[in-house]
C-alpha positions as CSV (number, residue, x, y, z in Angstrom):
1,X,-13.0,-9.2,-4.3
2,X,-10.5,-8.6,-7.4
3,X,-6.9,-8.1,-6.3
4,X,-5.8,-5.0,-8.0
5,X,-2.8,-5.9,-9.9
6,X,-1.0,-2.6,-8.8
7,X,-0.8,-4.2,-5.5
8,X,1.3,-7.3,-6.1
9,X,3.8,-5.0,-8.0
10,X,3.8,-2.4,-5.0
11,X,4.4,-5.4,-2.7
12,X,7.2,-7.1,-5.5
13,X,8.7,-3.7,-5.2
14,X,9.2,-4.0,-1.4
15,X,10.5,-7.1,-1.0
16,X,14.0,-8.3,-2.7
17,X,16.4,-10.3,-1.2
18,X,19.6,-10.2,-3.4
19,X,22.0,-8.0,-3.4
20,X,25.0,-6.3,-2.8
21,X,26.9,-6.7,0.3
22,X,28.2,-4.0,2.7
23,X,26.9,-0.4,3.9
24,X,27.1,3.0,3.7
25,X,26.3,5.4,6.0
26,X,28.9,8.5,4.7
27,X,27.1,11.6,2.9
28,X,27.1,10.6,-1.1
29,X,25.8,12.1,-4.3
30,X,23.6,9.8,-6.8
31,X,23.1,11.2,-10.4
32,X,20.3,9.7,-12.4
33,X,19.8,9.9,-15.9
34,X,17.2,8.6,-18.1
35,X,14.8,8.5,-20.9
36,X,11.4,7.7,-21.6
37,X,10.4,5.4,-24.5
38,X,6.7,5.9,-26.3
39,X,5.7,8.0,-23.3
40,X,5.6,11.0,-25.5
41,X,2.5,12.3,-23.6
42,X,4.4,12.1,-20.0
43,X,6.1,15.5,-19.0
44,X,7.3,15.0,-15.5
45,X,8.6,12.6,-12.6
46,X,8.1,13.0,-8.9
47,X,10.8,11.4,-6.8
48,X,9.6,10.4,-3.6
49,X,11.0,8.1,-0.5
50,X,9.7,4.7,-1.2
51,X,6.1,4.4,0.2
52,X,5.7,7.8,0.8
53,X,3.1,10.4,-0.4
54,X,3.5,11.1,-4.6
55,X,1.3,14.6,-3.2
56,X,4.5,16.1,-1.3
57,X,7.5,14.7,-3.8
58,X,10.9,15.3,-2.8
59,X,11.7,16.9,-5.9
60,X,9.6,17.1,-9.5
61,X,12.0,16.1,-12.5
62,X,10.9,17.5,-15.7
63,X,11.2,15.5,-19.2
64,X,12.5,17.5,-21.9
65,X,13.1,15.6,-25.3
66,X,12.1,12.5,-23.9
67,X,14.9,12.5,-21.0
68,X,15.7,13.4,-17.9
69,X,18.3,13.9,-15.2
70,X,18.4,15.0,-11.3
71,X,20.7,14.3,-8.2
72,X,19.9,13.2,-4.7
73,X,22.3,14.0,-1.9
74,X,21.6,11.6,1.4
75,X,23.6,10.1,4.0
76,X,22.5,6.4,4.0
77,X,21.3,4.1,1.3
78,X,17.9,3.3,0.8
79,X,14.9,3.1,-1.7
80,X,13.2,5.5,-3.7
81,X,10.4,5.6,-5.9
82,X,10.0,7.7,-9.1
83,X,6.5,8.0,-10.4
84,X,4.9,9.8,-13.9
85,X,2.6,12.7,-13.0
86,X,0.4,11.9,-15.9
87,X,-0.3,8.2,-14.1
88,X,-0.7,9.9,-10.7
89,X,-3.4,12.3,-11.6
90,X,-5.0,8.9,-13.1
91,X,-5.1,7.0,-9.6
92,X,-3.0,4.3,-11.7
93,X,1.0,5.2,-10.7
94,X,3.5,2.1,-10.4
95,X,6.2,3.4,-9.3
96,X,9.7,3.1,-10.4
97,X,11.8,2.0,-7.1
98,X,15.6,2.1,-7.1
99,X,18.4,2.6,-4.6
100,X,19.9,5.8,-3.9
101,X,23.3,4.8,-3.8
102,X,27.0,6.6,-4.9
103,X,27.1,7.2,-9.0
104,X,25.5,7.4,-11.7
105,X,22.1,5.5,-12.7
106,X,21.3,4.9,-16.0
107,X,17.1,4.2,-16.6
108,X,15.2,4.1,-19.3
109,X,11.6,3.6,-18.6
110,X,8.7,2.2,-20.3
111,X,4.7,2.9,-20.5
112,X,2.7,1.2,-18.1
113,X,1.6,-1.8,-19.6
114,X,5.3,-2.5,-20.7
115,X,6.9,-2.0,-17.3
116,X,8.7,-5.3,-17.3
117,X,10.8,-3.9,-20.0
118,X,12.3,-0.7,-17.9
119,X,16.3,-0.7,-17.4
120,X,17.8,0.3,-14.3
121,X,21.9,0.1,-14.3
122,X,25.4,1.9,-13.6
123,X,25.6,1.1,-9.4
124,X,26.2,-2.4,-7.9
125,X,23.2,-2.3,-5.8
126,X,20.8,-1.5,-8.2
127,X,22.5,-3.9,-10.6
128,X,21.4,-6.4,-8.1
129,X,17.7,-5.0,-7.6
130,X,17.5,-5.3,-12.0
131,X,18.5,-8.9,-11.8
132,X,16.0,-9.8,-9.3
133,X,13.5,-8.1,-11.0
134,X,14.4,-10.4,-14.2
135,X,14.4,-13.3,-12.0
136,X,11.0,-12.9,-10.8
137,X,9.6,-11.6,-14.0
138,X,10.9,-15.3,-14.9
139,X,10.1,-17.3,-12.4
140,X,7.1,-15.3,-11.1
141,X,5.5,-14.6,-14.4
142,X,2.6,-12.1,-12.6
143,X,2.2,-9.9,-15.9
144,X,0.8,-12.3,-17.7
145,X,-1.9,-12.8,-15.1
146,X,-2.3,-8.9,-14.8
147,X,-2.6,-8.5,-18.3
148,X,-5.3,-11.4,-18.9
149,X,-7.3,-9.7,-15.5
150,X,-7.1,-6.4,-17.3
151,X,-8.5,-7.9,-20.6
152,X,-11.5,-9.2,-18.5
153,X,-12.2,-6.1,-17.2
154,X,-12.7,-4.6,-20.2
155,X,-14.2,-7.5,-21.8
156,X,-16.9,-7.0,-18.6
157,X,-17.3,-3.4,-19.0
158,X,-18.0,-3.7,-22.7
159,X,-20.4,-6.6,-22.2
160,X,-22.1,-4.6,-19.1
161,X,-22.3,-1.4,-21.5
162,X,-24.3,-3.3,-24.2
163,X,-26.5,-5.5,-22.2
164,X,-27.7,-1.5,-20.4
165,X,-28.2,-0.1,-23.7
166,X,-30.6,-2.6,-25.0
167,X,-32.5,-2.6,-21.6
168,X,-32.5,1.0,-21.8
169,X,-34.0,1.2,-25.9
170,X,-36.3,-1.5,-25.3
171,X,-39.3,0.0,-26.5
172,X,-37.6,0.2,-30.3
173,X,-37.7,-3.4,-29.8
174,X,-40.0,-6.8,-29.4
175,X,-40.1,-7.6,-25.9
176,X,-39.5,-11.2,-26.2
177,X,-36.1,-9.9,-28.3
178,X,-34.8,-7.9,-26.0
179,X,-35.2,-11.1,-23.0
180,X,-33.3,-12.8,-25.3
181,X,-30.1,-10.9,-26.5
182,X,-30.3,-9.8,-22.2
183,X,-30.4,-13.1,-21.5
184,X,-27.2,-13.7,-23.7
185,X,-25.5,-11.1,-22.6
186,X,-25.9,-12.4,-19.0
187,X,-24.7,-15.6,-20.0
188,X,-21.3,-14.0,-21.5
189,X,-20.9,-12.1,-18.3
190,X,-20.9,-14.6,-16.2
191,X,-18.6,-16.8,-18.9
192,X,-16.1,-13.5,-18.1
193,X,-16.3,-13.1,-14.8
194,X,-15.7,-17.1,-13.9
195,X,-13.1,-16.7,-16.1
196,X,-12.3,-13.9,-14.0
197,X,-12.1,-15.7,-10.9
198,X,-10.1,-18.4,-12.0
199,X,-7.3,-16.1,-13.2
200,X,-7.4,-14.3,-9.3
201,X,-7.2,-17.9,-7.5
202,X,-3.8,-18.6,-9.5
203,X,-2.5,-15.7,-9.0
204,X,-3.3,-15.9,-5.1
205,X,-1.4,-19.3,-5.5
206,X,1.5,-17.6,-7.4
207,X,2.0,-15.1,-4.9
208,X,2.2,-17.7,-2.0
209,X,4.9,-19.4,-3.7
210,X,6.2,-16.1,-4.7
211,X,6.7,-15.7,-0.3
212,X,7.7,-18.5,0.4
213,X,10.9,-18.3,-2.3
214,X,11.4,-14.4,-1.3
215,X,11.9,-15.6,3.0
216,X,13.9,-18.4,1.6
217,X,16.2,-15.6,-0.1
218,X,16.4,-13.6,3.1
219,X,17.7,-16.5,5.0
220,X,20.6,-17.4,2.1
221,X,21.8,-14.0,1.8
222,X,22.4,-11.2,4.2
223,X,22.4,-7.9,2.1
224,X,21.1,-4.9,1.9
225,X,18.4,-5.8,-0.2
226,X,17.9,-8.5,2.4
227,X,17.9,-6.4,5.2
228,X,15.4,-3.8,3.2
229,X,12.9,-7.0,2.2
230,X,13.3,-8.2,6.4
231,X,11.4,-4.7,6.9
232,X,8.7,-5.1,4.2
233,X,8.5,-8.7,5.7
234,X,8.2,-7.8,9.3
235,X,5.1,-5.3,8.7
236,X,3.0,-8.0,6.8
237,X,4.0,-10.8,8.8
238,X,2.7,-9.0,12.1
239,X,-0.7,-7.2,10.2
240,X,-3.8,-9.5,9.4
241,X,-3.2,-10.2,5.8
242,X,-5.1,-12.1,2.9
243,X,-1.8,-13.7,2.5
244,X,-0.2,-16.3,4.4
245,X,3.2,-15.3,5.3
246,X,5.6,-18.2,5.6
247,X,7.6,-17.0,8.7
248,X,6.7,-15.9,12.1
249,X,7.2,-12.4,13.3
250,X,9.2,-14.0,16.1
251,X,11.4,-15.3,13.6
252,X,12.2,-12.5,11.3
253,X,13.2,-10.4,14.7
254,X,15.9,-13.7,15.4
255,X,16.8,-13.4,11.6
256,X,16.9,-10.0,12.0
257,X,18.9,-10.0,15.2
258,X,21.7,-12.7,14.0
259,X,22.3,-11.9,10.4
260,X,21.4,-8.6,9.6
261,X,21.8,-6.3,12.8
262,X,25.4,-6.8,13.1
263,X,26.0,-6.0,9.5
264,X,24.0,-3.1,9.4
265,X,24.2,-1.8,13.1
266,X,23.0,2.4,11.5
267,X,21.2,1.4,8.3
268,X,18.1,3.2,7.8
269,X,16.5,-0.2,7.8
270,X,17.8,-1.2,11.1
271,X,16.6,1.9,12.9
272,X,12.8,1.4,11.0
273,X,13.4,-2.3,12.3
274,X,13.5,-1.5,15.6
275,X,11.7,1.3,15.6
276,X,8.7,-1.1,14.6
277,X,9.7,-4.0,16.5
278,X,9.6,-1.8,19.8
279,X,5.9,-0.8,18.6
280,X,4.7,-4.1,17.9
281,X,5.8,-5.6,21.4
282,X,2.8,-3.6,22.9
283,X,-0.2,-3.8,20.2
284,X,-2.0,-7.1,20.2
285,X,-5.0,-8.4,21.5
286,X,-6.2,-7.5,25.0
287,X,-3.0,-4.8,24.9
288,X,-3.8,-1.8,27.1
289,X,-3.9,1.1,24.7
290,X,-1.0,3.7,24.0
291,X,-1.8,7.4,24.8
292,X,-1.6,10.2,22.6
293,X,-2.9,13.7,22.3
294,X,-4.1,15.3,19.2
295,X,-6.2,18.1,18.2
296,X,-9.8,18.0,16.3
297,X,-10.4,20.6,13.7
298,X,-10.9,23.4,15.9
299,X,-7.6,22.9,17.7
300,X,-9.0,21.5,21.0
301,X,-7.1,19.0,22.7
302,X,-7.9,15.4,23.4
303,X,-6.3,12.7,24.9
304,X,-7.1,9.4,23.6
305,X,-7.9,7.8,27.0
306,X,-11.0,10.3,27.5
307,X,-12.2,9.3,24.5
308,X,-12.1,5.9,25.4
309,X,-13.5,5.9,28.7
310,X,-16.3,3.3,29.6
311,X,-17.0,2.8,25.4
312,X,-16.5,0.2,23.1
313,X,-14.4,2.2,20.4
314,X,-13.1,2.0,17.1
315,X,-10.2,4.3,16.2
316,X,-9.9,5.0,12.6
317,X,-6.6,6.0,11.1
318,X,-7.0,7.5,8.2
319,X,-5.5,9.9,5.8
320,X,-7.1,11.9,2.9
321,X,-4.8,11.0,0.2
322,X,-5.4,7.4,1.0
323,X,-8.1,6.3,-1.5
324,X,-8.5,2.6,0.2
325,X,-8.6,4.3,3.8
326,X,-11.5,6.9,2.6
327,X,-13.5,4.3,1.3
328,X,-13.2,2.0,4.4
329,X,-14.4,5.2,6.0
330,X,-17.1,5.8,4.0
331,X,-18.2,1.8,4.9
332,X,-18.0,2.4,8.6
333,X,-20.6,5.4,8.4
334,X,-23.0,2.5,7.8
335,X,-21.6,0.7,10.7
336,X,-21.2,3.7,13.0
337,X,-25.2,4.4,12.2
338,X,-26.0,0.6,12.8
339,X,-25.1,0.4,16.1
340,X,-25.7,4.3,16.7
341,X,-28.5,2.7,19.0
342,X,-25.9,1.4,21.3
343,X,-23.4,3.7,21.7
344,X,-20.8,2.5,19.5
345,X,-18.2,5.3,19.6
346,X,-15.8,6.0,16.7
347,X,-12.8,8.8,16.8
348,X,-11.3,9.7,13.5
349,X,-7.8,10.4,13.2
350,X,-6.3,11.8,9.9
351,X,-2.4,11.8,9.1
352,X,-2.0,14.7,7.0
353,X,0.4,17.9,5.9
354,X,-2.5,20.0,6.2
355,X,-5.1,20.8,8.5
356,X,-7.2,21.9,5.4
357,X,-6.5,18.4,3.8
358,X,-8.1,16.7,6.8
359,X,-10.9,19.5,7.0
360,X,-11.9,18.5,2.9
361,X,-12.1,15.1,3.0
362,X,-13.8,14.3,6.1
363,X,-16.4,16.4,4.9
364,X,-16.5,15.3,1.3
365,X,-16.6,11.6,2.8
366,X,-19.7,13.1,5.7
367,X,-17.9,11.6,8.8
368,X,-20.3,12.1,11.5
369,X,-17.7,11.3,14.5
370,X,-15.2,13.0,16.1
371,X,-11.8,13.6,13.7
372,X,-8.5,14.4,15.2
373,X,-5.7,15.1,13.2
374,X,-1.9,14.7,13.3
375,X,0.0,17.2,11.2
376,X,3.6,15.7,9.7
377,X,3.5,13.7,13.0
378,X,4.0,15.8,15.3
379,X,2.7,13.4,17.9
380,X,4.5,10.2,16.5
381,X,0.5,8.8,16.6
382,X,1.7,6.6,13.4
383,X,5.0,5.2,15.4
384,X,3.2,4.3,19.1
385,X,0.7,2.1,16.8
386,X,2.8,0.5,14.7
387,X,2.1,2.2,11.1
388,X,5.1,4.3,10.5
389,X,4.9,3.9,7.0
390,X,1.4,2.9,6.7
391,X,-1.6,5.5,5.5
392,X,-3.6,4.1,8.1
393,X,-5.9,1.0,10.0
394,X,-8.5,0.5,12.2
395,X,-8.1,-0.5,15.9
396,X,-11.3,-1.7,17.8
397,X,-11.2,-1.4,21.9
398,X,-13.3,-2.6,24.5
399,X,-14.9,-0.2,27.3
400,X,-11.7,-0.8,29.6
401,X,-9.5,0.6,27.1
402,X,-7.9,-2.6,25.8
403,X,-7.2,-3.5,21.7
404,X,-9.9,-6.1,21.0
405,X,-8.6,-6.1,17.1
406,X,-6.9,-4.1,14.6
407,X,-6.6,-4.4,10.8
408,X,-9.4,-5.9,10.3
409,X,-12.2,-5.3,7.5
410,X,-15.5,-3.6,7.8
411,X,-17.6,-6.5,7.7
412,X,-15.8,-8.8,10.3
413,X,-15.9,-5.3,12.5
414,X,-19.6,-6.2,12.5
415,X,-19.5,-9.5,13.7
416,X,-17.4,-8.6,16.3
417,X,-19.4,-5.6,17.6
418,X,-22.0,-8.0,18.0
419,X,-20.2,-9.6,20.6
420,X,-19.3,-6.3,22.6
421,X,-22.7,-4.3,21.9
């Protein structure tokens, strides 16, 4: 399956480790001013906490003249993200992350394709977060794979488009021609697409080196960068990931614990820390599950046990602005009418700012199960499961009520099931 390249740079964007020392936890003011270089065509910026929804931005920063200015008041340092409208409404934003910290920032940001190139400068911490950036740009050269991967693509698409058009005007042609320019075609494609593959399997490689230097960084240097990458750190390290994280969960909470705790005792970080740390202690394997009430979409009430009595269960977390979680829903329809036959159950529940959100999607999508929905988290559903700042996951229990899995994909769901069915 192709790695999207947007998702090494949203992970590169969460996890630093050098930086400035000390913290602040007083009220401050950040300016930011900036321009845009050949982005003539973008008009606007949403500002949003980092990870959060671009849908519901903190605030919307026009671009007059090619520049741009706004002010965030806060009491603690942490990250935010800025991202072009024009690449949002495209499903293809990379966001812009920086710290919110006292003074002024200077940007000046690039089009997509030359993202590398964008300045961020004028405060010490984000002085810091630039350098790494450069560093890794260095050391980590993952453009160069993104833009060979993108020229594949295209390559494939264009190959794809021709080889359909000759099929499809194959009766202005001799048969026996049109085998033989399909035949070519085929031959190309699959010239691209190893090609392809080859380019995915070293950047898998990179990336693994890439972890391995970034938890080396975390133990050097305790900072806030550091204690803001030990976060990012501890939420892979304790999901199932593709990746191989070099460092136990166990050990990030002693690194955690030692170094960067009694540093940052009110950070932002250190409460989101714990917060998760306390989460995690109770979801694993053969873990009882963790109540919660929530409503459907005609405001009844459920609790989550008398869902699960007596049935082998998969709760879906889900949210409609999540594109990844909406088509992993749309994959388990197929599952959920597999094993309709015996009993599988499946409970929906949407994270959302809107009923009406929930309400569109899940029928767009044609969920036929049960969907609950927990609006701005009210019922802290998110925080009991570990997913705070996660869109959402699936969590597969047994008929006693205890986690068999989470965070797993559709198809090893399957193989599972098998098991429990």
């Amino acid at each position: 399956m192709k790695l999207c390249y947007c998702f090494f740079y949203f992970i590169t964007a969460l996890l630093f480790s050098l930086g400035c020392k000390g913290e602040v936890s007083n009220h401050f003011l950040c300016k930011i001013e900036g321009k845009v270089v050949d982005r003539f065509y973008s008009k606007e910026l949403l500002l949003i906490k980092e990870g959060g929804d671009e849908r519901f931005p903190l605030q919307k920063v026009p671009i007059v003249n090619g520049c741009f200015s706004f002010k965030i008041e806060f009491e603690d340092i942490q990250s935010y993200e800025l991202v072009f409208k024009d690449e949002m409404d495209q499903n293809l934003a990379k966001p812009i992350v920086f710290f919110a910290e006292p003074g002024l920032i200077k940007m000046e940001l690039y089009p997509m394709r030359k993202h590398r190139f964008n300045i961020i400068s004028g405060t010490p911490i984000n002085a810091k977060f630039y350098e790494s950036n450069q560093l890794i740009n260095k050391k980590f050269p993952f453009w160069l794979l993104d833009d060979s991967l993108n020229a594949a693509e295209v390559k494939m698409k264009s190959l794809k488009k021709e080889r359909d058009l000759i099929i499809s005007e194959k009766t202005n042609c001799r048969g026996d021609s049109v085998e033989r320019v399909s035949s070519i075609l085929k031959d190309r494609l699959l010239e691209v697409q190893s090609y392809s593959d080859s380019l995915e399997e070293e950047y898998e490689e990179m990336y693994k080196n890439y972890l391995v230097w970034i938890v080396e960084s975390i133990k050097k240097d305790s900072t806030i960068l550091g204690l803001r990458d030990m976060y990012k750190l501890l939420r892979i390290a304790d999901r199932k990931s593709k990746f191989y994280l070099p460092i136990s969960t166990l050990e990030l909470k002693t690194l955690f614990l030692q170094k960067y705790k009694p540093k940052f005792p009110v950070s932002f970080y250190s409460t989101e820390i714990e917060s998760y740390l306390s989460a995690s202690q109770h979801i694993y394997a053969g873990a009882k599950f963790i109540e919660f009430e929530a409503e459907d979409f005609v405001q009844r009430r459920y609790l989550l046990s008398e869902l699960l009595a007596g049935k082998v269960t998969i709760v879906y977390f889900w949210a409609s602005w999540c594109l990844p979680c909406r088509r992993k829903g749309m994959e388990l329809i197929q599952l959920y009418n597999d094993f309709q036959a015996e009993e599988l159950n499946i409970v929906g529940v949407a994270r959302e700012k809107s009923l009406e959100d929930a309400i569109s999607a899940a029928k767009a999508d044609g969920y036929p199960w049960l969907n609950l929905v927990d609006i701005n988290d009210k019922n802290n559903i998110w925080d009991k499961y570990g997913m705070k700042n996660s869109s959402g996951d699936i969590f597969l229990f047994d008929k006693y009520g205890r986690i068999v899995t989470y965070s797993v994909s559709v198809d090893e769901l399957r193989a599972i099931l098998k098991q429990y069915l």
